[in-house]
C-alpha positions in Angstrom: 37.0 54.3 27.0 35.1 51.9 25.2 34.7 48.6 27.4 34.8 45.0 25.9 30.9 43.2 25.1 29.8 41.2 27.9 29.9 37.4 26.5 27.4 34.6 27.6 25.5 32.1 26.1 22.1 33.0 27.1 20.8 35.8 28.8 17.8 34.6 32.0 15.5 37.5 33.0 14.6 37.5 37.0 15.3 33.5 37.4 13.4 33.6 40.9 10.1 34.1 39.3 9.8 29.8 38.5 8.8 31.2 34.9 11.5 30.8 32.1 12.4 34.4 30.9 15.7 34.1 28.3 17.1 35.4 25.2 19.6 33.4 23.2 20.9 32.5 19.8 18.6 29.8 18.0 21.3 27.6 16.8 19.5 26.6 13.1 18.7 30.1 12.2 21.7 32.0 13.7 18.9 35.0 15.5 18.1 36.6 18.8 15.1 34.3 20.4 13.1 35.3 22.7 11.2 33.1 24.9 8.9 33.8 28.1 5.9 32.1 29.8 3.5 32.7 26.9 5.4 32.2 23.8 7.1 28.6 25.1 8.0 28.0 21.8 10.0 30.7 21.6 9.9 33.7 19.0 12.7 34.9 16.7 13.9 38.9 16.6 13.1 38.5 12.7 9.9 37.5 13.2 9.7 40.1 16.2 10.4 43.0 13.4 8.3 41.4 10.2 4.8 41.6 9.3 3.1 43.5 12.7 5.9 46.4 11.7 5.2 46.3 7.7 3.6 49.7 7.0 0.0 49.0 5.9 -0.1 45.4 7.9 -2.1 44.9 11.6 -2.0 42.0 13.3 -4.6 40.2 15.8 -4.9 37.6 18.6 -6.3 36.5 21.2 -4.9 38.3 24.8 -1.6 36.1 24.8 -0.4 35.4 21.4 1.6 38.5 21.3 -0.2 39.9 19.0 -0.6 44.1 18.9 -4.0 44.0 18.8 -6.9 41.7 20.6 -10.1 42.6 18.8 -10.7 43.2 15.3 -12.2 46.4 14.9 -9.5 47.9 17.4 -7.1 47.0 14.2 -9.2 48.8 11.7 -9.3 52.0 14.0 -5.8 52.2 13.7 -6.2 52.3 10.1 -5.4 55.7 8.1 -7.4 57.7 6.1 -5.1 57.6 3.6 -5.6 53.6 3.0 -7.2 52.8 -0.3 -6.8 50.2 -2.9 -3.1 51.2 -4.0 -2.1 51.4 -0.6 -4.2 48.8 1.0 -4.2 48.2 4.7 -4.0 44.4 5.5 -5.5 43.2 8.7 -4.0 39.6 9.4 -6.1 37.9 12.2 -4.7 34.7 13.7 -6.9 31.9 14.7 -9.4 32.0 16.9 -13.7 33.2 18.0 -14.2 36.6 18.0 -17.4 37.7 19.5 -17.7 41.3 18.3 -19.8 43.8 15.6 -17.2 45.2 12.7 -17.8 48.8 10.9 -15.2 49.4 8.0 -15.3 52.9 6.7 -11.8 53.3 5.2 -10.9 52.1 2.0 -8.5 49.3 0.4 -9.0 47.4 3.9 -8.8 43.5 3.8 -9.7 41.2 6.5 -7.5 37.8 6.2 -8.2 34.8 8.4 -4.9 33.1 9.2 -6.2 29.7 10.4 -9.5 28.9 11.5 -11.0 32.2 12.3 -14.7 33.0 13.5 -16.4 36.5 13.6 -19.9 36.2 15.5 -22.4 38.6 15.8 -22.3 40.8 19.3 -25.9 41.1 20.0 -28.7 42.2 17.5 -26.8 43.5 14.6 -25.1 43.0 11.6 -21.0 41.1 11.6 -19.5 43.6 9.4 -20.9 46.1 8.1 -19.2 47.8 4.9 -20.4 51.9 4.8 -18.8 55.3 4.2 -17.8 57.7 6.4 -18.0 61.7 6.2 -14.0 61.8 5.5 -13.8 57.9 3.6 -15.2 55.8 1.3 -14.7 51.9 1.0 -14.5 51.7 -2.7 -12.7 48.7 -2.4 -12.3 45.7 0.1 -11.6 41.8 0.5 -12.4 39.3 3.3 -10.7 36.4 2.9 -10.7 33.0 4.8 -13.1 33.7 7.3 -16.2 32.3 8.8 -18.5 35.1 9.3 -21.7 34.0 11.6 -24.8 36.1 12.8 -27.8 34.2 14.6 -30.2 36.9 14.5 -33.5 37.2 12.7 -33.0 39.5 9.5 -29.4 40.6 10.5 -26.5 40.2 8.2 -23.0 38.1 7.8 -22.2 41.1 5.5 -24.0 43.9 5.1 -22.7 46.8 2.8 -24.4 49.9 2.6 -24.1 52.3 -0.5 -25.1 55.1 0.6 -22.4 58.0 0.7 -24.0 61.2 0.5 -25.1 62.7 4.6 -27.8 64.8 5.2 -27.0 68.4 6.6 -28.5 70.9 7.9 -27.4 75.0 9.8 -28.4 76.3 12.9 -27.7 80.0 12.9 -26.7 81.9 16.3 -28.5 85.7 15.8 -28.3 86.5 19.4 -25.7 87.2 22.2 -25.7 86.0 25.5 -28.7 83.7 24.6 -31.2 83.3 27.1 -31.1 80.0 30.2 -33.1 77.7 28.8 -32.7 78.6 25.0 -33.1 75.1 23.3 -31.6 73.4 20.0 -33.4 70.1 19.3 -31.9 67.5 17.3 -33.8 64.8 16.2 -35.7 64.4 19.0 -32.7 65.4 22.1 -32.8 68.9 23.3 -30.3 70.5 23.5 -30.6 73.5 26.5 -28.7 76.7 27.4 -27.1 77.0 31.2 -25.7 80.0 33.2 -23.2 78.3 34.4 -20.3 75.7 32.0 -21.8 73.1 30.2 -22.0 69.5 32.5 -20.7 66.5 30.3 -23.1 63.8 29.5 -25.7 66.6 30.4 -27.1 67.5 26.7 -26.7 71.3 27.6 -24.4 74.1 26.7 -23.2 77.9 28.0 -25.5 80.3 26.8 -23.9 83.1 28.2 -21.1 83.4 25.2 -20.1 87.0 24.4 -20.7 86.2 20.6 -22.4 84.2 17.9 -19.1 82.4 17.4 -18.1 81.8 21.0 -21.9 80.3 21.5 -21.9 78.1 18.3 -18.5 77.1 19.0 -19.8 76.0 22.9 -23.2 74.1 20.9 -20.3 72.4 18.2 -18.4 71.0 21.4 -21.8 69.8 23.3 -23.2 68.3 20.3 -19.7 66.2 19.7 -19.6 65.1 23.0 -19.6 61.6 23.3 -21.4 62.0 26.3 -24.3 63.7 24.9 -27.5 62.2 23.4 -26.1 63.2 19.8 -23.5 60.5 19.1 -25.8 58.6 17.2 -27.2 61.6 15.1 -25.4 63.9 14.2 -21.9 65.7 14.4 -21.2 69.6 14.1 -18.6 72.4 13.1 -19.2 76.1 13.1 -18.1 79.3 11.3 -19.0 82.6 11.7 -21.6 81.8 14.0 -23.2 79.3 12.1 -23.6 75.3 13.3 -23.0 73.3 10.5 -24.8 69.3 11.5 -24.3 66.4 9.5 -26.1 63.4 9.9 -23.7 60.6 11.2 -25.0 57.7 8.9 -25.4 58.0 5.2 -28.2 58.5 2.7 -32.2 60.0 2.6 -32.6 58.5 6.2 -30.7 60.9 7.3 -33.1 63.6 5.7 -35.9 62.5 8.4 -33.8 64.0 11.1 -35.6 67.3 12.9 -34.5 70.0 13.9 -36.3 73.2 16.3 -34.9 75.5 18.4 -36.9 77.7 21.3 -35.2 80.9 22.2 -36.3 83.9 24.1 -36.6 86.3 22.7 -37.7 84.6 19.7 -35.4 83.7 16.4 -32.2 83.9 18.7 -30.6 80.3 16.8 -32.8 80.5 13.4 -32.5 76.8 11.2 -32.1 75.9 7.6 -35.4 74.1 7.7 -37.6 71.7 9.8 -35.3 68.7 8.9 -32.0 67.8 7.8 -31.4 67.3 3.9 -29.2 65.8 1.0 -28.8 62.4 2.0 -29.0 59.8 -0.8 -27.8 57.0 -2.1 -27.4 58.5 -5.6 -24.0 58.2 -7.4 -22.5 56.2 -4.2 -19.2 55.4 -4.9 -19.1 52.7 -2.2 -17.5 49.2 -4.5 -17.3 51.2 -7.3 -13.8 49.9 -7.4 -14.5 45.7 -6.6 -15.5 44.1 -2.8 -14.5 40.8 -3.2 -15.6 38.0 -0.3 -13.1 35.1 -1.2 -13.1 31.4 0.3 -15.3 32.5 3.2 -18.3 30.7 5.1 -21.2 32.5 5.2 -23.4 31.6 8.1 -27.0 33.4 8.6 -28.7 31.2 11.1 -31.4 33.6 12.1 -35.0 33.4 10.5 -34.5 35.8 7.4 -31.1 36.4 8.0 -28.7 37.4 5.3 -25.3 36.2 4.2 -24.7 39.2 1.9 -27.2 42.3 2.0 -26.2 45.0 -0.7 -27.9 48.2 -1.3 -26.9 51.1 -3.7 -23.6 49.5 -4.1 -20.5 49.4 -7.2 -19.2 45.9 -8.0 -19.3 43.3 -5.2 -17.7 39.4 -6.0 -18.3 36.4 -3.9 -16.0 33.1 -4.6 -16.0 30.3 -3.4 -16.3 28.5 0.5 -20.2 28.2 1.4 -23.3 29.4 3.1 -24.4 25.8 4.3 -25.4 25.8 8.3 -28.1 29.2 7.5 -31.5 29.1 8.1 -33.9 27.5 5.6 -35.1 31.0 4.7 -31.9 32.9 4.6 -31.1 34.6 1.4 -28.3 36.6 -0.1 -29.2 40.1 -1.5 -28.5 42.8 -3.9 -30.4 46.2 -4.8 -29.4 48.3 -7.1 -25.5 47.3 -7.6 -23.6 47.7 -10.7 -22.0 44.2 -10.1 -23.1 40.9 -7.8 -21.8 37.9 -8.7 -21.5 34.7 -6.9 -19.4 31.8 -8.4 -18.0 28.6 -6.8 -20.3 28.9 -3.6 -20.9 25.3 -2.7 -24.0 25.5 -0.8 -26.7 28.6 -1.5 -29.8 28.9 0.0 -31.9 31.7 -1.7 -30.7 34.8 -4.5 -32.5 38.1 -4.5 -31.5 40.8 -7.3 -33.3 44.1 -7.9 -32.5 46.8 -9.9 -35.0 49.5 -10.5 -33.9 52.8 -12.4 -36.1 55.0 -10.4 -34.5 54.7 -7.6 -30.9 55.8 -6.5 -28.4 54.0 -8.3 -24.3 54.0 -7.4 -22.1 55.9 -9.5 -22.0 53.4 -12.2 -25.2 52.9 -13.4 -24.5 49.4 -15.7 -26.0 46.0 -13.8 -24.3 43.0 -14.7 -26.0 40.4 -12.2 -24.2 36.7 -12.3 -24.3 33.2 -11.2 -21.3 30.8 -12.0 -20.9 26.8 -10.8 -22.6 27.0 -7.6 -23.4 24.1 -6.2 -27.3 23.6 -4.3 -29.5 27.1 -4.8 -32.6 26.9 -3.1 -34.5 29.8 -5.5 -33.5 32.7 -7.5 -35.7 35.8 -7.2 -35.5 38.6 -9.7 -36.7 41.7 -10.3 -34.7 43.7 -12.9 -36.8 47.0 -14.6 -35.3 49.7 -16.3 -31.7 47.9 -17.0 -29.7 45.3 -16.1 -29.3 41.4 -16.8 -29.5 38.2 -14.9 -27.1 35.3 -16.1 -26.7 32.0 -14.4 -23.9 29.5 -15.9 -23.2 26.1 -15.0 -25.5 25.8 -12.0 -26.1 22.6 -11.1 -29.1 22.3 -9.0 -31.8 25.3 -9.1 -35.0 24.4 -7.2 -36.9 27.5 -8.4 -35.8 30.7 -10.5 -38.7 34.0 -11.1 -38.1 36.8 -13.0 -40.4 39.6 -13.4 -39.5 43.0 -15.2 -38.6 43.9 -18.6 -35.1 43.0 -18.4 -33.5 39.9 -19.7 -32.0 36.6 -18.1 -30.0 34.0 -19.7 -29.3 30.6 -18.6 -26.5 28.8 -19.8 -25.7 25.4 -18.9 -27.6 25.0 -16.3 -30.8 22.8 -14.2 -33.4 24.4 -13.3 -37.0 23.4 -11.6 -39.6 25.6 -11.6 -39.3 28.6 -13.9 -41.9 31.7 -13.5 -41.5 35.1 -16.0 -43.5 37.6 -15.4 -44.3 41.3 -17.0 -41.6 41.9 -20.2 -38.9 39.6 -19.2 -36.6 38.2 -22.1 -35.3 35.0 -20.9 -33.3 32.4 -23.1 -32.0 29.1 -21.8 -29.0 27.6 -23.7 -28.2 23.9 -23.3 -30.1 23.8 -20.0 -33.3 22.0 -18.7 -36.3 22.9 -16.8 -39.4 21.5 -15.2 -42.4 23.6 -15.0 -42.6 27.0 -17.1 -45.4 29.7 -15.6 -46.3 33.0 -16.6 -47.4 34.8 -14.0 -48.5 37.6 -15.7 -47.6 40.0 -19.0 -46.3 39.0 -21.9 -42.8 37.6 -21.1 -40.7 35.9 -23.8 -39.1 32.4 -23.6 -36.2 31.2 -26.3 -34.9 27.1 -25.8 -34.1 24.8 -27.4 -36.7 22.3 -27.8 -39.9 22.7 -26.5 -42.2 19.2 -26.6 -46.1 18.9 -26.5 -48.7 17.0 -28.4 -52.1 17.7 -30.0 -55.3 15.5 -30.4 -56.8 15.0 -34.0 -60.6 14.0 -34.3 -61.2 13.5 -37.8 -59.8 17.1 -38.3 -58.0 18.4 -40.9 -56.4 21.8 -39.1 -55.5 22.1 -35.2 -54.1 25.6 -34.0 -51.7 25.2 -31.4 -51.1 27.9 -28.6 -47.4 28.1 -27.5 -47.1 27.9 -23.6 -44.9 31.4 -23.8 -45.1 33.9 -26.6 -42.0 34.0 -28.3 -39.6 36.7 -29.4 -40.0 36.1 -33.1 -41.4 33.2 -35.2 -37.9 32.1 -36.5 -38.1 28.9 -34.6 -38.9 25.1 -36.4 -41.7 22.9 -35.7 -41.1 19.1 -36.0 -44.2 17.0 -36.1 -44.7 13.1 -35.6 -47.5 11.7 -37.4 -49.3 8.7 -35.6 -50.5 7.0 -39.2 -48.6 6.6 -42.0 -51.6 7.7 -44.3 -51.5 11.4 -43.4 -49.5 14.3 -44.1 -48.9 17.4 -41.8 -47.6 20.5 -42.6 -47.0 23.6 -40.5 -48.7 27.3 -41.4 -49.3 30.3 -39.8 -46.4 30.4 -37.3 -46.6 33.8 -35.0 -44.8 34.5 -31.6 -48.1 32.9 -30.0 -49.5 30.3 -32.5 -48.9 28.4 -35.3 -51.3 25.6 -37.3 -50.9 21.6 -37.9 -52.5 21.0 -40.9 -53.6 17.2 -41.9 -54.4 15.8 -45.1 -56.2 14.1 -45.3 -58.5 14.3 -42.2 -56.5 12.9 -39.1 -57.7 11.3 -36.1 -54.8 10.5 -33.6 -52.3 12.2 -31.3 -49.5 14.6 -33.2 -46.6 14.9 -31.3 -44.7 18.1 -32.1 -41.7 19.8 -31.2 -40.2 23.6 -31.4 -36.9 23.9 -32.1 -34.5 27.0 -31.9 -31.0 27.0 -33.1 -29.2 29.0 -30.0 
């Protein structure tokens, strides 16, 4: 028969350990708490069963805070292939250091600082990197409220990688048993037929298979074994006694990969070619959805180091927080991306956009390159040919901005120093100032508002004036300031590169004049 509850007030667990091990009812919120010698405070069953067992929701801490998992990328392991932007996996991380090298392949992940946290570098190599896997592709992402840190010389805070495309390559089995010491080479680690089982960590495999399949299904399991030389390489299936490799990181690198084999007799494994192929960074669907790096500090302390480093990638947004603490010549970086813009950054040290349409270029092949109210930039370096634009608005302080290329920039609301064009560039600057304008070479165009210079007058009746920067057309005014009150100046002859001051009669004295645009 059923048997009446057991009543007490609160429950002790093993009282003669000294520690304090109870549940009881919190009195304010009417729930199960829980408290033992590492959560003092005491935890509530509600809180016990919230976020950490929300579908799509991970949680870290530091060993102790309870948390289900103690390093970061332990919690983006445990993320399924199935995540992606509609179903987005949330990785909540609670305050604290963490000393440790992130890869995100899956997509719709989000890294969320809760509290002060700090992700440092691990050694020679890039925080987090953003790059596709054979089976996912990270199309979109957000960190948010982090401090990201790397102290290595040309390493990055963030560095995501567009290439999504692997290089592959077949090794064929024609012969079986193969021969003891028949050899598969793969970039570089050999790969050699026993007698006896394959040994584990012992790059070698059973050559003494009754069949092409049962031998390339023995090579598949030696290549995948983590023990093996090939971890770093490549990875391999089979069918029908062909070995099927795939280069494990993405894009034309992987193309450099060899391959040989050495069989006797000869042509017993026979290869799709000397290297692997395929890899490329074309069409890369990596951000072609929107990476967004949101109220974060950005700290690149090594020489050259990089805040953000983007390559080949969709449409990748930076707002807000700061890069202030990196090294004088630290930049931020993007090749090739349909979308990079940086707005609300407090504290930038330098900007450098490419876009070339030669080269590889993610699936959408627009460039929209931006720069909104950011505080301190050091210098802006640009390089746009083929397509794409440069636009900075309401920056406040630009030491130096050069553009070379036959694509346009535009400058709104903005001060900037030193401004260099270069080759075809079209640049226009709306209610902003500069200092010094260069042309470093071609025949770039420059539209402003005002331009101000002056011309001497020695008993001349016409001067010709050369325009610092040949202009996009010769719909632009000229306003002159006589210095006597006895002469009369027109202007004739205006071109994109010239126009005359005429005098009558003969002048001699300084004209001040001005070129005016209406933008």
């Amino acid at each position: 028969m059923a048997q009446p509850p057991y009543l007490l007030d609160v429950l002790q667990i093993e009282p003669g350990s000294g520690d304090t091990l109870t549940i009881a009812r919190d009195s304010t919120a009417g729930a199960m708490e829980f408290v033992d010698a590492v959560v003092t405070g005491g935890v509530l069953l509600p809180a016990l069963v919230g976020l950490r067992n929300v579908t799509g929701i991970f949680v870290v801490g530091r060993a102790g805070d309870g948390a289900p998992y103690t390093t970061i990328q332990s919690a983006i392991d445990a993320i399924p292939v199935s995540s992606s932007a509609a179903a987005p996996s949330v990785v909540l991380i609670l305050s604290g250091v963490y000393t440790e090298n992130l890869t995100i392949q899956r997509d719709g992940v989000c890294l969320v600082g809760l509290g002060g946290v700090t992700i440092a570098n691990s050694g020679a190599s890039d925080t987090i990197t953003v790059s596709a896997a054979t089976d996912s592709t990270p199309q979109d992402a957000l960190f948010r409220g982090l401090t990201v840190t790397n102290d290595q010389a040309a390493q990055s805070c963030i560095n995501i990688l567009g290439a999504d495309t692997f290089a592959t390559a077949t090794a064929t089995v024609v012969n079986a048993p193969l021969a003891t010491g028949d050899t598969l080479t793969i970039g570089g680690v050999v790969l050699t037929g026993t007698a006896a089982a394959r040994t584990s960590g012992s790059d070698d495999f059973w050559a003494g298979g009754g069949t092409v399949d049962a031998i390339a299904a023995e090579i598949v399991d030696a290549i995948n074994d983590p023990a093996n030389g090939f971890t770093a390489t490549a990875t391999a299936t089979s069918a029908l006694g062909v070995v099927t490799l795939t280069a494990v990181t993405a894009g034309s690198g992987g193309n450099a990969i060899t391959l040989a084999s050495s069989t006797t007799p000869a042509a017993g494994i026979t290869l799709s070619g000397a290297t692997f192929a395929g890899g490329t960074s074309a069409g890369s669907m990596v951000g072609d959805g929107l990476i967004t790096i949101e109220d974060c500090v950005l700290v690149a302390s090594g020489a050259g180091g990089f805040q953000v480093n983007a390559d080949t990638v969709g449409h990748i947004r930076v707002r807000g927080g700061t890069f202030r603490g990196s090294a004088s010549n630290s930049l931020s970086q993007a090749a090739n991306c349909a979308a990079f813009r940086l707005s609300g950054i407090e504290w930038i040290n330098d900007i450098q956009v490419a876009y070339d349409t030669t080269l590889d270029r993610p699936s959408d092949t627009a460039c929209a390159y931006e720069l909104t109210s950011l505080g301190r930039v050091h210098a802006v370096l640009s390089n746009l040919s083929g397509a794409g634009t440069l636009t900075l608005r309401a920056c406040a302080e630009v030491s130096t901005i050069s553009q070379d290329g036959d694509q346009t920039l535009d400058v709104l609301h903005s001060t900037l120093g030193t401004l260099t064009l270069d080759t075809t560039t079209a640049a226009t600057l709306r209610q902003s100032t500069r200092t010094t304008l260069t042309v470093a070479g071609g025949t770039p165009t420059l539209q402003e508002p005002v331009f101000v210079g002056t011309q001497a007058f020695l008993g001349t009746l016409t001067q010709t004036i050369t325009l610092p920067i040949t202009q996009p057309d010769a719909l632009y005014t000229v306003l002159l300031e006589s210095p006597v009150t006895t002469s009369v100046l027109a202007v004739t002859n205006k071109t994109t590169t010239t126009f005359d001051i005429e005098a009558a009669p003969a002048l001699t004295g300084t004209v001040t004049y001005s070129v005016v645009r209406a933008l």
